[in-house]
N, C-alpha and C positions, 0 to 999 in steps of 0.2 A: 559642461552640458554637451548635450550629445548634436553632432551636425542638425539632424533633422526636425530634432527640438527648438533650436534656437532657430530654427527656420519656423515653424509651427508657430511661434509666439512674434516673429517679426511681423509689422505693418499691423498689430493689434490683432495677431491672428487672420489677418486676411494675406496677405504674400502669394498663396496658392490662386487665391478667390483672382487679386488684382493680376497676376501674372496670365492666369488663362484668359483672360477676362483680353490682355491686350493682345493675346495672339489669336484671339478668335476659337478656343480650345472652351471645354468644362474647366471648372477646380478640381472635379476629379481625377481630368486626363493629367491636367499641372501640374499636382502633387506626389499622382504617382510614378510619372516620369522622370520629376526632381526626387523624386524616392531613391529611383533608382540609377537617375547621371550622378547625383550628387555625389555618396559616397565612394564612387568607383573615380570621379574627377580626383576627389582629397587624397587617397589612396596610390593613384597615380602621380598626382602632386608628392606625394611623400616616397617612393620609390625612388622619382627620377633625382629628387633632393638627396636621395642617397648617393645614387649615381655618379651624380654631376654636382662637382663643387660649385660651377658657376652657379647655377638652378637654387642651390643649398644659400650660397651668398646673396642672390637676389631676393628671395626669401626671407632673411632676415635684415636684410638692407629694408624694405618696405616695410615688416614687422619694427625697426628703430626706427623708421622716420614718423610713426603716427599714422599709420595709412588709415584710411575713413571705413570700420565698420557700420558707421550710418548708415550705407546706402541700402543694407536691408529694408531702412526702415521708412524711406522714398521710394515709393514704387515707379513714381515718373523718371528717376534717376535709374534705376535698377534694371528695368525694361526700357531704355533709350539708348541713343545709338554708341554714348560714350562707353556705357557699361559693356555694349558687344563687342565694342573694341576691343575691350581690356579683356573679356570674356574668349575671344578669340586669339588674343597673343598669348594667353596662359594654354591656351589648348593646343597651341602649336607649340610653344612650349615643351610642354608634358608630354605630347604626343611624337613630336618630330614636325607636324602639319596637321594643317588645318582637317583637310581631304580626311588623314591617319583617324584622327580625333571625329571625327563626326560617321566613321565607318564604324568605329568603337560604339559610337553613341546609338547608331541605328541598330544595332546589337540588344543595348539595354532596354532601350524604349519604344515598344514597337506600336503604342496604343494611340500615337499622335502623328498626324501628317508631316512631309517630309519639311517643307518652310517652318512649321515651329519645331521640329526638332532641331533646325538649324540654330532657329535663335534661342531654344529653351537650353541648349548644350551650353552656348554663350553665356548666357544669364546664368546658369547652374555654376559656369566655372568662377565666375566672377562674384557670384556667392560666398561660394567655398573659400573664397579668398579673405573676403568680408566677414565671416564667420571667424579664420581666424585672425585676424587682424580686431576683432572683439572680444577674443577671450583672449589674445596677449599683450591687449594695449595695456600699458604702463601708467600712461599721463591720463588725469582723468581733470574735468575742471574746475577751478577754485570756485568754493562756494560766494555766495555774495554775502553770507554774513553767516554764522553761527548762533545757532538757538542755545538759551541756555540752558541748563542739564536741566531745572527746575524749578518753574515760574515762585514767586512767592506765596507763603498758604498753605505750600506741605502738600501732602496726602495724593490721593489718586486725579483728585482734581487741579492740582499741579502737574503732575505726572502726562497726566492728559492735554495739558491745554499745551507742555512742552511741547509733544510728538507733533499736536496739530500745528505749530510753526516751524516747529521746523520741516516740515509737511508742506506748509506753506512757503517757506524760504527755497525749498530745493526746485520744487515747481517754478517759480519765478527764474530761478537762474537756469532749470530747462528753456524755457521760454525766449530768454533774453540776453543771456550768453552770445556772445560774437559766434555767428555760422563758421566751421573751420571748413575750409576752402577743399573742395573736391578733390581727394588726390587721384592720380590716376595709374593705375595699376600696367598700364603699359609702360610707363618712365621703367620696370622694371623686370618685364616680361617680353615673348617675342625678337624677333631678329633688330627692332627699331631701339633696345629698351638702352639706357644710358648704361655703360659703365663705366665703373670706378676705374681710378688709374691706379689705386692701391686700394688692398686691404682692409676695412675698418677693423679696428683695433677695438676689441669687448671685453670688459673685465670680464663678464660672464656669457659664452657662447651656447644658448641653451639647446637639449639634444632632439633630433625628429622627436622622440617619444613625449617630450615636452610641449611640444610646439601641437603635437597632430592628438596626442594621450587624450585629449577631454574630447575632443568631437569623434574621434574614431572609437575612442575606447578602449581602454587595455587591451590588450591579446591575453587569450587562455593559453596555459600552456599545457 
């Protein structure tokens, strides 16, 4: 699914609405500013991962550790101070600095005052991270119990009453599921972010085109 999409459909379709909503901005201005940091943040994200094997290895160190695409879907999380955090060490990062990275961004977005483009830059990059850290999460969670393929009875009314529990089972374990604990995207980004003393070792090291292919999109050739 395409960055802007899976953005479009976070927080029930409101992401834009709740984001302008906390910087004092329209949905209109939010959307179309994260229109346009957004893919240019992933983009730069995926060049410097070329780049820079460090970059390329922190990357997929937070893609194997489970990093939390959830916080799309918190907006209180999302727009708060921890997300800017994270939001601004991936932009210096990518960028070189802070300062680099938000010269870039007055560039793209010129329809929002200078305070939320600061913090919309933040928020955009810390998305993008989020986004994909949700289309290559791996671990997904145990259901709490499995419906059976086909109540007893037969027919469409078997069929039916299947779907609606297990309909009802997944729902619950939405619900009720242990919270998986905030991760935080600076442990891996920025000049503070931890590094390894070695290598991790991947049967399978999958390629940018893998990683970045569904939210950016194939290239035409």
């Amino acid at each position: 699914m395409a960055l802007m999409d899976i953005l479009g459909e976070a927080q029930g379709g409101r992401l834009f609405a709740t984001t302008g909503q906390s910087l004092g901005i329209s949905e209109a201005q939010a959307k179309s500013a994260l229109s346009a940091l957004c893919p240019a943040i992933a983009e730069q994200l995926k060049a410097k991962s070329a780049d820079d094997p460090g970059t390329f290895d922190a990357l997929l160190d937070l893609l194997d550790d489970g990093a939390d695409g959830g916080v799309l879907d918190r907006s209180s999380d999302l727009t708060a101070g921890d997300s800017l955090s994270d939001g601004n060490a991936i932009l210096e990062t990518i960028y070189g600095s802070r300062d680099a990275a938000i010269r870039t961004m007055r560039g793209l977005a010129k329809n929002v005052p200078e305070t939320a483009l600061v913090k919309l830059s933040a928020i955009g990059a810390t998305a993008v991270v989020a986004a994909l850290a949700r289309t290559q999460a791996t671990a997904t969670p145990q259901p709490l119990a499995s419906a059976p393929q086909q109540l007893s009875g037969g027919g469409i009314l078997g069929t039916l009453s299947s779907a609606l529990l297990k309909g009802v089972l997944q729902e619950l374990n939405r619900r009720f599921a242990p919270r998986r604990r905030r991760r935080s995207y600076t442990d891996y980004f920025g000049t503070g972010r931890k590094r390894r003393t070695t290598s991790r070792r991947r049967s399978k090291q999958p390629s940018l085109e893998d990683i970045f292919g569904s939210i950016l999109g194939a290239k035409r050739s």
